[in-house]
N, C-alpha and C positions, 0 to 999 in steps of 0.2 A: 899425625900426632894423636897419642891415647888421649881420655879424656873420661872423666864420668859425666855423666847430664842425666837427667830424668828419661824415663823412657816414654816414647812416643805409640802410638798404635801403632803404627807399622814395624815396632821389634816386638811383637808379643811371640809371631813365630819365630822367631830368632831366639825370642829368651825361651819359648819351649823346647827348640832344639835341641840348645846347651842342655836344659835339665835330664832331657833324654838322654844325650852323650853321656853325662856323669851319672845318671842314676843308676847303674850297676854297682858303682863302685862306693857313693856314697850313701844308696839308700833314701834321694829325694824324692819327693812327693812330685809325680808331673802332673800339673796340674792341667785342668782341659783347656783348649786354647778359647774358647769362650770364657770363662772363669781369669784366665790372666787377662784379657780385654776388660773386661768389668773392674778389675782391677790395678789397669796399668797405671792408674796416680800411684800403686805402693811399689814401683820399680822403681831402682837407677842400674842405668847399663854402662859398661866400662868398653868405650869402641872406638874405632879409627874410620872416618867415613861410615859404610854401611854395616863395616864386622862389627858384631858384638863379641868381644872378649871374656864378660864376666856380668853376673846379676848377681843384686841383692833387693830385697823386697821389705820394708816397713809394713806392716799391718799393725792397726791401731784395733784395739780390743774397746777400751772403754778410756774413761776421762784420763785415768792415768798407766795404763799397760798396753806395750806393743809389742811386738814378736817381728827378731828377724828370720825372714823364709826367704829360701829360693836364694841361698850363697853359695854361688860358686866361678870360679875363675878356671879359663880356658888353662891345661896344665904348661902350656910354653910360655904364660906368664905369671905362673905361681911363684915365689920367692924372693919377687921383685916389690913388693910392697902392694901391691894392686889389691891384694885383698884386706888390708890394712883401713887402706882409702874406702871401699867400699864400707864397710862397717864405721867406720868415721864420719861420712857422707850420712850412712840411716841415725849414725846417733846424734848429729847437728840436725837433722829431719826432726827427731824426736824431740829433742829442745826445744827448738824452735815450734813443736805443737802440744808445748806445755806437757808432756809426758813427764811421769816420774820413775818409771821400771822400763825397761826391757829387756825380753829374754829369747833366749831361743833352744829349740830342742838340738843336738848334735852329736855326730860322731865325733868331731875334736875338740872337745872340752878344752883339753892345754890351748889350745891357738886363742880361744876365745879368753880363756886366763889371764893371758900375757897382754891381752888388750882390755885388762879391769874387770871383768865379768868374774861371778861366782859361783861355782857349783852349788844346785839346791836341791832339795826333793821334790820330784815331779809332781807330789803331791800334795804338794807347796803353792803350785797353781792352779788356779781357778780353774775348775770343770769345763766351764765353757770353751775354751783351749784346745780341750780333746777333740772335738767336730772335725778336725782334719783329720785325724789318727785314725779315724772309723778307712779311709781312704787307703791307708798306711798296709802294702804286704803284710808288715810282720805286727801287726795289732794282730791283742792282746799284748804280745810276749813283746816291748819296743827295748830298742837296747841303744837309745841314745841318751845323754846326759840334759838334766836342764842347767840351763848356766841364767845371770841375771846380772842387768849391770843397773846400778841406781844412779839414777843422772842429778846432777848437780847445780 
């Protein structure tokens, strides 16, 4: 049975993996597998037993802004909701730690639209944000959208 849950240390390589598989095509950040260790409280994995299916990651900024990173869904189960739930999951995360913004940088603005998010100017958000972008191939020149959802 699929399932999201939090992720454990022992998927950090399994969530670099996945990023690796897709980062050709979506232009994600892989992040170093010590760097997701440090930080696996901001996963959840979407898995059956040991597979990991999909990651999404919460990263909390300050008292009231967080960013999601590191979304994405294995593609034999894109279309099925899974990436839905993921983002659903980080935005009950957020709630629940008093968050009032989240956003995230992306190549599919629409998807993120259709689940309440809205397109802003990236320079709309706090500087401090950028730090991963220095990481980022195509820094300078980024050609993702920022989207922002106000939680309620």
């Amino acid at each position: 049975m699929i399932k999201i849950r939090r992720a454990k240390a022992k998927d950090a390589g399994y969530i670099q993996s996945l990023l690796k598989k897709y980062t050709p095509g979506a232009d994600l950040i892989v992040r170093p597998l010590e760097e997701i260790y440090e930080q696996i409280r901001d996963y959840f994995v979407l898995c059956e037993k040991k597979n990991v299916f999909g990651t999404i990651a919460l990263h909390v900024y300050w008292e009231d802004l967080g960013e999601i990173r590191s979304f994405v869904v294995e593609k034999k189960l894109r279309k099925l909701g899974w990436g839905e739930k993921l983002i659903s999951r980080a935005l009950k995360e957020a709630k629940e730690l008093g968050l009032k913004k989240v956003f995230a940088l992306t190549k599919i603005p629409e998807y993120f639209k259709r689940r309440g998010f809205s397109t802003v100017p990236r320079r709309n958000l706090p500087h401090k944000i950028w730090k991963d972008c220095f990481s980022c191939p195509k820094f300078p020149n980024c050609d993702e959208t920022a989207v922002i959802y106000l939680i309620k």
